[in-house]
C-alpha positions in Angstrom: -114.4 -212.4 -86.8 -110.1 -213.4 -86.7 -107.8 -210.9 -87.5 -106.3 -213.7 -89.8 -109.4 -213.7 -92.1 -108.9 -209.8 -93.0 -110.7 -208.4 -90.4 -107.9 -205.9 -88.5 -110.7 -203.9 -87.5 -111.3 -205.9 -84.7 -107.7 -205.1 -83.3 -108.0 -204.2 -80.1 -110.1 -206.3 -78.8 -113.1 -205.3 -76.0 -115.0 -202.5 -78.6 -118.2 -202.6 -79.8 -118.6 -205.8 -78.4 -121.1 -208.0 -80.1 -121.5 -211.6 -81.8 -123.4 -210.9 -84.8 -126.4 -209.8 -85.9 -128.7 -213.2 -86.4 -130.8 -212.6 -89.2 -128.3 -211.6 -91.7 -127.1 -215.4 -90.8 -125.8 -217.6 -93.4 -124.4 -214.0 -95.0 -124.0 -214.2 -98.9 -119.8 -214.2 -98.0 -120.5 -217.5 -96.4 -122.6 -218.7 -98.8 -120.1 -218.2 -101.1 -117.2 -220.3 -99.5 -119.7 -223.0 -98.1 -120.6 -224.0 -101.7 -116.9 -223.4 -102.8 -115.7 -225.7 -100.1 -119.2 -228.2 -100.5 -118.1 -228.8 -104.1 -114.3 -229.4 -103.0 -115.8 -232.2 -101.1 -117.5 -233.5 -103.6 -114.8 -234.0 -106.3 -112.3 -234.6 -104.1 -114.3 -237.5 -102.7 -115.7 -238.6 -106.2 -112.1 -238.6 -107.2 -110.7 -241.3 -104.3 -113.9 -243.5 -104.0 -115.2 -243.3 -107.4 -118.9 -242.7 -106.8 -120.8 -239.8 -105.7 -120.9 -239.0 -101.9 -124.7 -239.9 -100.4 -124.4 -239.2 -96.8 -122.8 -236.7 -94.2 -122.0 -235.9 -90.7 -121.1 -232.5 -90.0 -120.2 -230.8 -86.4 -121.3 -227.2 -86.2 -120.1 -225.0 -83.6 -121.8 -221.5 -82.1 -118.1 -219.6 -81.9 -117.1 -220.5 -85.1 -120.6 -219.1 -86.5 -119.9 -216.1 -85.1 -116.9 -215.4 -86.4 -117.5 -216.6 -90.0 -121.0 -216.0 -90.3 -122.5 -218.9 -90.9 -119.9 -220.9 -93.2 -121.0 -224.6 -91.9 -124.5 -224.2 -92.4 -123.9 -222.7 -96.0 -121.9 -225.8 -96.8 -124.4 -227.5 -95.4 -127.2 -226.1 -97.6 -125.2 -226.4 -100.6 -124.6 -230.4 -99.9 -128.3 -230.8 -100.2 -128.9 -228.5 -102.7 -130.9 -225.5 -101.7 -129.9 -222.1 -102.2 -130.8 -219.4 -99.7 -132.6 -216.1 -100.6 -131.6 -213.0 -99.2 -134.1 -209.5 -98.8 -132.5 -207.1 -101.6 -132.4 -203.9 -99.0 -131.3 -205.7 -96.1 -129.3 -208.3 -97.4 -131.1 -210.2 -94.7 -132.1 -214.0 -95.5 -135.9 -214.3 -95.7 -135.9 -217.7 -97.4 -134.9 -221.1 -98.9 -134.8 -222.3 -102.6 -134.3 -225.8 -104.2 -132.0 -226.3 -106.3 -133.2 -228.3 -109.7 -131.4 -231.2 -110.6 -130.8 -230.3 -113.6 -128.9 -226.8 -112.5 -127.4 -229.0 -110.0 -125.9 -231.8 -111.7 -125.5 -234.4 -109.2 -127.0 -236.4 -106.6 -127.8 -234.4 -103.3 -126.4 -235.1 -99.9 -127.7 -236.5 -96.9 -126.9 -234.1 -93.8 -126.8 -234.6 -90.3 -125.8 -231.8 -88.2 -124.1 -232.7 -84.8 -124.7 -229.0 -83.0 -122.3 -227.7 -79.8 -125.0 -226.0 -77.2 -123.9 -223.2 -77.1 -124.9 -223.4 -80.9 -128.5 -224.5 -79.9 -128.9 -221.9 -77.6 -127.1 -218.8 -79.9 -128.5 -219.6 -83.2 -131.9 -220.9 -82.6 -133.3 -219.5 -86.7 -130.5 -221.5 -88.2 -131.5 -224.7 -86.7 -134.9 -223.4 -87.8 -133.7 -222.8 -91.6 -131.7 -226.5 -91.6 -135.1 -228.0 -90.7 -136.9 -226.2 -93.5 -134.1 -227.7 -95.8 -134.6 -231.0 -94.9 -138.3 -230.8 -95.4 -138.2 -229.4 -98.3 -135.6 -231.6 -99.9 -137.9 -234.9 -98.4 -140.5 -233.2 -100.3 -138.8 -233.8 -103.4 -140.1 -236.6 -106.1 -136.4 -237.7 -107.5 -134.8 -240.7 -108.0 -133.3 -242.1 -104.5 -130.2 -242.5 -105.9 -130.0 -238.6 -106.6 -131.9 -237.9 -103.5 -131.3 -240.4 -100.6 -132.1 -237.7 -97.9 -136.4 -238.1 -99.3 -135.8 -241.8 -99.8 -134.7 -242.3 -96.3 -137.6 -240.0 -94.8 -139.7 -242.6 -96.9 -138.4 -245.3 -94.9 -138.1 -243.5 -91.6 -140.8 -241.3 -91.7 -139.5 -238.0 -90.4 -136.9 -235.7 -91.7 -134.6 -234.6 -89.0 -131.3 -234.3 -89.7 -130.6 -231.9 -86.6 -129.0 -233.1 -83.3 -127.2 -231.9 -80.0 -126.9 -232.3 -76.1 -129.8 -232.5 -74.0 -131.3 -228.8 -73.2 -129.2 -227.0 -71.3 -126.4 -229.9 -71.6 -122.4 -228.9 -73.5 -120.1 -230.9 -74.8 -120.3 -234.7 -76.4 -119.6 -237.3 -73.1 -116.2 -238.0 -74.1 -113.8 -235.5 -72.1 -115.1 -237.5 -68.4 -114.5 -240.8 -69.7 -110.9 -240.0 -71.2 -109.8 -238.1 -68.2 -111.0 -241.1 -66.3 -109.7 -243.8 -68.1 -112.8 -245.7 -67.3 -113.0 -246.8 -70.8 -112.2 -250.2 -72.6 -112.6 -249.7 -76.1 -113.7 -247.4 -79.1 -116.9 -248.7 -78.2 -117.4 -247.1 -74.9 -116.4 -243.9 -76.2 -119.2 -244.0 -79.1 -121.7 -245.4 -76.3 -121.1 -242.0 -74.2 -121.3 -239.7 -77.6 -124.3 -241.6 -78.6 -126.0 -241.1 -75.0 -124.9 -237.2 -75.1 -126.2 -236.3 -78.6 -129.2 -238.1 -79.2 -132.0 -235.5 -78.7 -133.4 -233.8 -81.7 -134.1 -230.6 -82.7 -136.7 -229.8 -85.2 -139.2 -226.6 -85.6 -142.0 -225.5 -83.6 -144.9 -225.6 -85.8 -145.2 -226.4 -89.8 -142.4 -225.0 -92.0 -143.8 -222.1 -93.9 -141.7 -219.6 -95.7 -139.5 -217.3 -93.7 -141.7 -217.8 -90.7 -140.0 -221.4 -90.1 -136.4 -219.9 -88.9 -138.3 -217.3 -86.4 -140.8 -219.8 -84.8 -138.7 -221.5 -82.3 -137.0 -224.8 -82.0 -138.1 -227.8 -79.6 -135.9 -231.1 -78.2 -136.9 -234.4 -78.3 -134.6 -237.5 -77.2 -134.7 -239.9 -80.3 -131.8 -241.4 -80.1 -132.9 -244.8 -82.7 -133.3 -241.4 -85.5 -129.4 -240.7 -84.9 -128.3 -244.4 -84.8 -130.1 -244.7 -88.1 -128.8 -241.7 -89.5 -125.1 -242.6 -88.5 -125.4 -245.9 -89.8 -125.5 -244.6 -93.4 -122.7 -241.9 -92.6 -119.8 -241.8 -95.5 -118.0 -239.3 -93.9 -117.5 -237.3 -91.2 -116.7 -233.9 -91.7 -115.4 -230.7 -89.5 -114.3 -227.4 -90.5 -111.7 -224.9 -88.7 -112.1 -221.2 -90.2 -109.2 -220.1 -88.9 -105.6 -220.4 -88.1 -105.2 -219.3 -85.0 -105.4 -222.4 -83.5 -105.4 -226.3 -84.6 -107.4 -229.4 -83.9 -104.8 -229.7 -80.9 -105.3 -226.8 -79.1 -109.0 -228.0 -77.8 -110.9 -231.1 -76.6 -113.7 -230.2 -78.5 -112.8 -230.8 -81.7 -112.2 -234.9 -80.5 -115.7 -234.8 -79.3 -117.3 -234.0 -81.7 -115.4 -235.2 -84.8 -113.8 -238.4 -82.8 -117.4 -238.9 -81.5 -119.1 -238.9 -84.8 -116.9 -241.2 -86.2 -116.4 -243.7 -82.9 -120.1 -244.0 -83.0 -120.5 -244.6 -86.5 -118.4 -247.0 -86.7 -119.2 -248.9 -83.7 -123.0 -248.5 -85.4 -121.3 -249.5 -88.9 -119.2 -251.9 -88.3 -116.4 -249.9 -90.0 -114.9 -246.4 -90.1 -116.4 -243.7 -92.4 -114.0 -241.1 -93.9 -112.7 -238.5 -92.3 -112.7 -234.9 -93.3 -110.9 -231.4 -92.8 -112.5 -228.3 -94.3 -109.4 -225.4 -93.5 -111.6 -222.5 -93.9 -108.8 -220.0 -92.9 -108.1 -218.0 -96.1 -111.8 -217.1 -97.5 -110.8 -217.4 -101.4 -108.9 -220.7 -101.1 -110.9 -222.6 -99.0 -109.2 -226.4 -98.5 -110.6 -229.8 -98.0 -108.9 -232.8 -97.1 -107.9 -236.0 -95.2 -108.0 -235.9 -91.2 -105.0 -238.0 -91.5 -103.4 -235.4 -93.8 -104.1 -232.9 -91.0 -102.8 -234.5 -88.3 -99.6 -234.8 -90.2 -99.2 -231.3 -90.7 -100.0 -230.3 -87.1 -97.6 -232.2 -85.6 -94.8 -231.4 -87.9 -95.9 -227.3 -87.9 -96.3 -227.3 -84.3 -96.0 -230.2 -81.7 -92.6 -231.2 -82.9 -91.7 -227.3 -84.2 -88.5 -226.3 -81.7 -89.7 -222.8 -82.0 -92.8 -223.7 -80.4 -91.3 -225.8 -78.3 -88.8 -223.0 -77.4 -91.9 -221.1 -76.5 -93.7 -222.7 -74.6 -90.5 -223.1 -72.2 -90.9 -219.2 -72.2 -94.1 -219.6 -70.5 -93.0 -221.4 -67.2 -96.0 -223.9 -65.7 -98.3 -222.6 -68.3 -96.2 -223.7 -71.3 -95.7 -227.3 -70.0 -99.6 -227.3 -69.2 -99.9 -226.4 -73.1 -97.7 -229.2 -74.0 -99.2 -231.7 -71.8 -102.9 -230.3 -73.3 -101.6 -231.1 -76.5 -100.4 -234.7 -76.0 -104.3 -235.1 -74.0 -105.2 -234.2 -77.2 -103.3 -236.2 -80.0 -104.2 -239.1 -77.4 -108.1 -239.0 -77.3 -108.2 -238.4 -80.7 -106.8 -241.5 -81.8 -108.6 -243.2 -79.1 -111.6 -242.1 -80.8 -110.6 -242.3 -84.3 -107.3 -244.5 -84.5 -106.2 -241.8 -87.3 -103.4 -240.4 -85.6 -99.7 -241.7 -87.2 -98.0 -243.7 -85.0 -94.8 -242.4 -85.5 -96.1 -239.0 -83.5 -95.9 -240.4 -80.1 -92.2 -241.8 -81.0 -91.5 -238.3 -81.9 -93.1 -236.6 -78.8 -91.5 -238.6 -76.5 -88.0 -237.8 -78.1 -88.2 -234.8 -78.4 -90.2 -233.5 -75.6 -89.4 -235.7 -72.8 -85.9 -237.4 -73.6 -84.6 -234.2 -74.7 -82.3 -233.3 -71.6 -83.0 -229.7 -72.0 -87.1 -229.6 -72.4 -87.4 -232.5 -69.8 -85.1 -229.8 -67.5 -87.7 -227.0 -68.0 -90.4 -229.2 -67.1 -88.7 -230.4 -64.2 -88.3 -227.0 -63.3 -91.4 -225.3 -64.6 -94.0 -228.1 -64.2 -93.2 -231.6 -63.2 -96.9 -232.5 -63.1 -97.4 -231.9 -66.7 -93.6 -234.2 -67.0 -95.4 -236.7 -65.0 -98.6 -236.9 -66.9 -97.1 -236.4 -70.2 -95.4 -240.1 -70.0 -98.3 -241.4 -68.0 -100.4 -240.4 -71.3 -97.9 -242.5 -73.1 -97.5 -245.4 -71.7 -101.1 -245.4 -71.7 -100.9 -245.2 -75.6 -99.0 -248.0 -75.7 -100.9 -249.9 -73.1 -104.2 -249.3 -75.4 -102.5 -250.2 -78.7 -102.2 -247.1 -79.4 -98.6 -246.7 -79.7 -97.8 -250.1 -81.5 -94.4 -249.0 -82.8 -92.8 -247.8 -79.0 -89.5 -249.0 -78.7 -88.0 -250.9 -75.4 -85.6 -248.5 -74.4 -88.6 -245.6 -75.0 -91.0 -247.4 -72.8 -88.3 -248.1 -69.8 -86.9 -244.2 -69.7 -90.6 -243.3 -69.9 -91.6 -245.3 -67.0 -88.4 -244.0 -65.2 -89.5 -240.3 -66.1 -92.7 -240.9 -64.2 -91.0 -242.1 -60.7 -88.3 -239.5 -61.3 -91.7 -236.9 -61.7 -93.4 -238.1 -58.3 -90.1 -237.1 -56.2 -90.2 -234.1 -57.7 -93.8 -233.3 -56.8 -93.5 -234.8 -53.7 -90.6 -232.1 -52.7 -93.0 -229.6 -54.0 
């Protein structure tokens, strides 16, 4: 849980500890904001592209699970219209519904779950229930143009929409290569996400009833099934249920999201839409543009001077945060090309030009001065940056000689 979602009672931390308890998982609570924000989705994409959404790519994470209890794969559900069944006593869910057309009243979505390992290896019965779904929804005799996940399993002859790391494997290939900088193009970075999260997971055994989320999961590589089911991705969707941190503040949520969509679009030929669920207040949940989030995380935070104030009060670890941040913003775009250009402008500005900042970093951390105008030059270098003036690029290049004799006095 986050204390930010109403849940003080976890305040202190270290008692009681526990995840949560997996067979109460999706919980009627999550239910109840997956289909809120599922439907939020669906008009607000109706409303910009003016036709019903048919396909979906949606990264699922263990952590978040845990503390929301099961919001993605409620979503999830709801997109491809099937309601789950909970045991009256318990409140425990024992089973899967479809939802009728005709209660539904529009076309059903095509998912594809990209899963984090640690949610493979947490959350084994809701990779189970998401496979029942998908069956059952292939099952269906409707129209393809109300139900393009059965009229692709026509076509492709199996109905897994469910895929991760190799067993045992975390993360999605992209953190090496960016780190490296052994990478020429979008391409590259959708070739490593594609090689990283092509194996499948689907049930042990046929799906029947309630026994399908308890009977164990198996892998298989099949990486043509996720090529074919990215090349039909609309959008690319991920969700944060909380506010206690921002897409900025991890290199996961570039891996994922920024994998998705560099790899459907190198499969496509052309970017699908990309989607932010904000999840952080349960009875408003929000949906929109990446781009729109982006915006608001820079402006909120990266260029906030109280943050930036605060970071200084954290000596090498505060400039390690800013530098993290800038990683960040970088691979993002590298993998997505979403990020507004004007944000490096304004990081470099403020951040390194600024006489006082650049003093605390000189101070505090010159390693993290040094690779923060490495980073972007290398955004301009990559066409990232298009809109870096002259006078930005020389003091930036100057920053980085001025770094080394720092570090070299160190």
């Amino acid at each position: 849980g986050a204390p930010t979602r109403g849940r003080p009672d976890l305040l202190p931390t270290g008692r009681n500890f526990y995840s949560v308890d997996l067979r109460g998982l999706p919980t009627e609570a999550a239910w109840d904001l997956g289909r809120r924000s599922a439907e939020l989705l669906l008009e607000s994409h109706l409303q910009q592209e003016g036709d019903h959404l048919q396909t979906l790519a949606l990264s699922v994470w263990g952590t978040a699970t845990m503390r929301n209890g099961g919001e993605d794969i409620a979503q999830a559900l709801a997109l491809l219209g099937v309601r789950p069944v909970w045991d009256g006593p318990t409140r425990r869910m024992v089973d899967l519904e479809v939802i009728p057309l005709s209660l539904l009243g529009r076309p059903r979505v095509d998912v594809t779950l990209r899963i984090s390992g640690l949610f493979r290896d947490a959350f084994p019965q809701l990779v189970g229930w998401m496979n029942q779904a998908t069956d059952l929804v292939a099952a269906l005799d409707e129209p393809a143009e109300a139900n393009p996940l059965a009229a692709a399993a026509r076509v492709d002859g199996h109905n897994a929409r469910v895929y991760g790391s190799a067993p045992g494997a975390y993360g999605a290939g992209l953190q090496g290569l960016i780190d490296s900088g052994q990478w020429e193009s979008r391409g590259d970075l959708a070739e490593a996400f594609l090689n990283w999260s092509s194996w499948r997971y689907s049930n042990q055994g046929p799906s029947q009833g309630a026994s399908a989320a308890g009977g164990g999961i198996e892998a298989g590589a099949d990486r043509q099934g996720l090529e074919t089911r990215l090349r039909q991705v609309q959008v690319v969707l991920h969700n944060q249920d909380n506010r206690e941190h921002d897409l900025l503040d991890s290199d996961d949520y570039y891996q994922f999201q920024g994998g998705l969509s560099a790899a459907a679009e190198s499969l496509q030929g052309q970017a699908p839409a990309l989607w932010f669920g904000d999840h952080s207040r349960h009875g408003r949940p929000k949906v929109h543009r990446l781009e729109r989030e982006f915006d608001k995380v820079l402006r909120s935070r990266v260029l906030n001077p109280r943050w930036i104030g605060a970071m200084q009060e954290h000596g090498y670890k505060g400039g390690f945060e800013m530098a993290a941040s800038l990683d960040y913003l970088f691979a993002y775009d590298a993998s997505t090309g979403r990020v507004p250009d004007w944000g490096y402008g304004a990081i470099c500005d403020q951040w390194l030009r600024d006489p006082q900042v650049r003093a605390f970093l000189e101070r505090a951390n010159p390693w993290a001065l040094r690779d923060m105008g490495e980073r972007l030059l290398e955004a301009h270098n990559r066409g990232l940056w298009s809109g870096a003036q002259k006078n930005q690029l020389a003091a930036l290049r100057q920053l980085v000689l001025d770094s080394e004799s720092l570090i070299e006095k160190r």
